[in-house]
N, C-alpha and C positions, 0 to 999 in steps of 0.2 A: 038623734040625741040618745034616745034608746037604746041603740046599738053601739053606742062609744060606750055607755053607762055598763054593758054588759060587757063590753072587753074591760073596762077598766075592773069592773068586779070579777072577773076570770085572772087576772096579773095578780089581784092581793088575792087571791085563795090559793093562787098556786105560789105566791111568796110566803105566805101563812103559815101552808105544810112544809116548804124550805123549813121557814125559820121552827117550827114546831120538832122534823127531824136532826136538825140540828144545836136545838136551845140547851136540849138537855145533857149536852156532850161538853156544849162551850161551859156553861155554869161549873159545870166538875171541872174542866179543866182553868178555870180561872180559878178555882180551889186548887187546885194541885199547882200550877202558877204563882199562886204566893207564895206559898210552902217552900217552893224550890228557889225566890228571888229572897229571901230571909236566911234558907241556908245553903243556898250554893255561895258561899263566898268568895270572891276572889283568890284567896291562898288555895278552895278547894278546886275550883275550876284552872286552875294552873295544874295543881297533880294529876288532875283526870286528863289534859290538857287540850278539853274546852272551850277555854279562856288563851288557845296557843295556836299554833301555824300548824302544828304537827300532826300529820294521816291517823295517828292512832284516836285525836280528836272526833275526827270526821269518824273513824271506824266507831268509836264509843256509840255517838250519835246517830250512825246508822242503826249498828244492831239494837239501840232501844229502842228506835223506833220503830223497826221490825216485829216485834212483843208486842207492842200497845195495839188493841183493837179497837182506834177509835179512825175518826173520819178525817177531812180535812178543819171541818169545823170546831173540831176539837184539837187540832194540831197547832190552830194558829193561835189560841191564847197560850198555850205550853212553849212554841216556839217563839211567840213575840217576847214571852214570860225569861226563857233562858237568855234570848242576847241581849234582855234588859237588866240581867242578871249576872251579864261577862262575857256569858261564850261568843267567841269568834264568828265572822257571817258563813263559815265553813260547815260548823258543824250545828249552826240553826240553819240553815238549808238544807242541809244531808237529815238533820232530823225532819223537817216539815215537807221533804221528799216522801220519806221513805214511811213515817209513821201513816196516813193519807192510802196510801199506795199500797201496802203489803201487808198483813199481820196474818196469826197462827190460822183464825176463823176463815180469812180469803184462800187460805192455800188449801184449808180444807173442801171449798168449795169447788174453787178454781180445777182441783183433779177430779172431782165430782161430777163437775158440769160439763167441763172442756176436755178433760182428755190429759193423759199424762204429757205430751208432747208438750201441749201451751204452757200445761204446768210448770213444766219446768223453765220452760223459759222463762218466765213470767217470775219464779223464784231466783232466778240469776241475773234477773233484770233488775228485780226490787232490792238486792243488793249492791249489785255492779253500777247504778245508775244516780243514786244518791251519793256513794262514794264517789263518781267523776266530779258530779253538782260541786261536792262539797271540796275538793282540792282544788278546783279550781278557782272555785268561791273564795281560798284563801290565799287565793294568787291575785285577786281582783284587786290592784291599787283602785286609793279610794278611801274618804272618810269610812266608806259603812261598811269597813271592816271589821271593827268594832266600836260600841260604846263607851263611851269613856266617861268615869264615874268621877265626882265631885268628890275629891281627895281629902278634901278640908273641910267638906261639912260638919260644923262642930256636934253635929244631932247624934250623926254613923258613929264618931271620932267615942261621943260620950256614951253610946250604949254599948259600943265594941269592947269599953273597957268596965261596962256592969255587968256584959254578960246576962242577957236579963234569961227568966226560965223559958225549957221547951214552948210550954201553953202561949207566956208573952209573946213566945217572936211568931209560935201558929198565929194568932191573933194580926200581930204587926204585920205579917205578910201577907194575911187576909182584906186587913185596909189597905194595903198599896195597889192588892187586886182590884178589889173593886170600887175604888175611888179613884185609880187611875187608869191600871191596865185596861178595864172594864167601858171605859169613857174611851180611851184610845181610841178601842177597834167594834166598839157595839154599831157606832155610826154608819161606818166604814163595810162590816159585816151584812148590816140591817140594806145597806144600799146595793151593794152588790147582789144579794139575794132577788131583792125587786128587778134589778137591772137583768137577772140571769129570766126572770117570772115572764120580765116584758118579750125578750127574745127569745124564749123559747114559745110563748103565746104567738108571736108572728108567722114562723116559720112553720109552714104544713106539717104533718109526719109523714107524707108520701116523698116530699126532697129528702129529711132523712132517712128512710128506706133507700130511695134511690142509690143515693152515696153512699152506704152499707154492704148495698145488693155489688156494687163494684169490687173485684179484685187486683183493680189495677193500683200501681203507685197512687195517683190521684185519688182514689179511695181513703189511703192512709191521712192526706192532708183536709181530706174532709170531716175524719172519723175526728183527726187532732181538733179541729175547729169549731166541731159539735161536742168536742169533751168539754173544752175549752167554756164553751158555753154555759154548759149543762150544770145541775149542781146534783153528783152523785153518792151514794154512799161508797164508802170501804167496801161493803157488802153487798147491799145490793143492787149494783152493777152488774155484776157478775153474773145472777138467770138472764138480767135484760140481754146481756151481749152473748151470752150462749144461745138464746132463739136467735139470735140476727146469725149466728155461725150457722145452727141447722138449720138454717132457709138458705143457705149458702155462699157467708160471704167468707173472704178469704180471711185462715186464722191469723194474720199479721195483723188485721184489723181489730182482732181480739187485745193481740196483746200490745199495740199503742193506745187502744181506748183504756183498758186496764190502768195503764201507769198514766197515760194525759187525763184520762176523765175523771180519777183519782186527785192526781196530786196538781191538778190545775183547775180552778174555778175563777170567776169573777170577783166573788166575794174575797178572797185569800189575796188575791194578785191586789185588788185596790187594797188591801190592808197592809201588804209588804209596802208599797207603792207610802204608804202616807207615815209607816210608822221605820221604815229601816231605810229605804231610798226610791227613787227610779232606779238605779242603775244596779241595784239588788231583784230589783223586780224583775226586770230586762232579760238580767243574766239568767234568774231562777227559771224564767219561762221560756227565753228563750233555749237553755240545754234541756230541760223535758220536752218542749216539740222535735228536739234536733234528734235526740238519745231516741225516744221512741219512736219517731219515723224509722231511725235506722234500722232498730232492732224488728219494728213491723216489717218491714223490705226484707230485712235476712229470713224473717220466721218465714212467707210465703215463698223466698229460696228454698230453705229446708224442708218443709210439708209444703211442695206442689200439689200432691196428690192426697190432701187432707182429707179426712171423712170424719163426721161429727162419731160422738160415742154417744151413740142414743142408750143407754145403761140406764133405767129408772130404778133401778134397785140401788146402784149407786148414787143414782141423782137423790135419793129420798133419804139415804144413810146419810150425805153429804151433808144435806140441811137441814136433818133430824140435828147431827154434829155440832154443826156452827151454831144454830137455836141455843143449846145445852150453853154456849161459851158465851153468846152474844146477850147482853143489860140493855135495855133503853130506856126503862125506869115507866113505870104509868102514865095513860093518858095526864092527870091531873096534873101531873108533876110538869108535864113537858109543857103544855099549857101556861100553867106559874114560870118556868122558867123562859117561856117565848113573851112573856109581859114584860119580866122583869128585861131580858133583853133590851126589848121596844121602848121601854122605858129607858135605858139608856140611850138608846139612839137618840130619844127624840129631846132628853136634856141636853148629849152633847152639839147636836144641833142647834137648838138654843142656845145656848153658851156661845158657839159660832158665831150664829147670828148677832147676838148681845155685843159680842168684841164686833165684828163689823159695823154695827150703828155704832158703838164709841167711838171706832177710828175715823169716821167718818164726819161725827160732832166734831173731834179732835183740828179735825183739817180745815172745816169750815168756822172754830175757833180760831184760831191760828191769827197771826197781824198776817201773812204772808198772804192767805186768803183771802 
């Protein structure tokens, strides 16, 4: 009994620091989420074109998410925030790719740690790779292509034509966030994090060494698997998978863990999964295993004969660099914001709950019952 008591208290500390390095990313960005569901309007998401079928959409959305240095955990109230807000599933895929996956702080590392060679791959991947997601994403028949908004609500109907001021709509975008968006995906979030705490607590680190230490194809599908799993940062990823290169594994595995251990977690995938579709999820995840296999498999084409850059003058410039550009805001703050998370989770849960024991009275009311 003891020793279940200790693994079960080993899963929530390591779900704990999940949710503590990631709280403080999602609260901003469910700030920045309302903002953008208040004033991206439809007319505007049509001119940027968004809200449309069209590659320059997906391009939009790739290269902002390019810019942004935040993580996956911060990508997914922004991206759930935009296709709730119009844009197309094209170009909230291309953005919740590529923002996860690529920004200014990783590139600087990424040539720091690994060597210009990965580097560059790894920047023509984090481009190349989101824009495929995203075209194709709006070639996906299919409801969850996009959202389709309530035309007639007389609520939209009567403030569209007050006009209310800047401060009101900050305001009114900020209650949509966090009295809906917030409830959405806190659950969804909160579970997938435990779900990533349990399995990675199972699994030895001598099988992931093993599967690292491999330069074969099978390597790649394993490196995908453990990204898959794992719940990384934007950033710091990048030392972890630079010692697993200088201990010698092959750099193709650099650069599918890069983009899968990035832009795919558990947490993200049940949040796609419950708030845009399955067959949004499917698709999201299934072109990031596919696109980065491939591009791991070419990388170890191209650098057979790789050699790590063991450069500490660079490696110390690199993440002197990144430090300068990268916020995570104070212990305290992250803390308050890993509550308040929790705290969502475990209302919408409730809520959950609550509606299942009514439908359940409901049925056992019922004459038919």
């Amino acid at each position: 009994m003891s020793e279940f008591l200790d693994f079960l208290w080993t899963v929530l500390r390591s779900a704990l620091n999940m949710i503590n390095g990631a709280s403080y990313w999602m609260v901003l960005s469910l700030i920045v989420a309302g903002c953008l569901h208040e004033f991206l309007t439809p007319e505007a998401l049509t001119k940027s074109n968004l809200g449309t079928t069209k590659p320059t959409g997906v391009l939009w959305a790739t290269l902002t998410g390019m810019l942004i240095p935040i993580c996956s955990c911060g990508s997914i109230p922004l991206g759930i925030g935009l296709y709730h807000s119009g844009a197309y599933l094209g170009p909230t895929l291309a953005f919740m790719t590529s923002s996860p996956m690529i920004n200014p702080i990783s590139i600087i590392l990424c040539y720091g740690l690994l060597g210009p060679e990965i580097a560059t791959v790894y920047v023509i991947t984090g481009f190349v790779a989101p824009m495929i997601i995203g075209l194709i994403a709006n070639r996906f028949p299919g409801k969850e292509l996009y959202l389709k908004r309530d035309e007639n609500a007389p609520q939209r109907i009567q403030l569209e034509a007050e006009k209310p001021s800047v401060p009101r709509r900050i305001v009114m975008g900020l209650r949509w966030s966090f009295s809906e968006l917030a409830l959405m995906i806190g659950k969804y979030t909160v579970l997938g994090m435990l779900t990533a705490a349990l399995i990675f607590s199972i699994f030895p680190q001598s099988a992931i060494q093993r599967y690292l230490g491999d330069p074969s194809f099978v390597s790649l599908l394993g490196i995908t698997v453990i990204a898959a799993l794992m719940y990384v940062c934007a950033v710091g990823h990048i030392p972890f998978i630079a010692a697993i290169v200088a201990s010698g594994a092959a750099p193709g595995v650099a650069i599918t863990f890069l983009m899968a251990g990035a832009a795919t977690n558990i947490s993200e995938l049940i949040t796609i999964n419950r708030t845009i579709g399955k067959r949004a999820m499917l698709l999201y995840f299934g072109l990031v295993v596919t696109i980065s296999n491939i591009v791991g498999y070419l990388t170890n084409q191209l650098f057979p004969n790789f050699e790590p850059v063991l450069n500490y003058d660079a490696v110390t410039h690199s993440i002197s660099a990144a430090n300068t550009m990268m916020h995570n805001g104070p212990d305290w703050l992250k803390y308050l914001c890993s509550a308040i998370l929790i705290c969502y989770a475990l209302y919408a849960g409730f809520r959950a709950l609550q509606g299942r024991m009514q439908k359940m009275a409901a049925r056992q009311n019922s004459p038919s019952a």
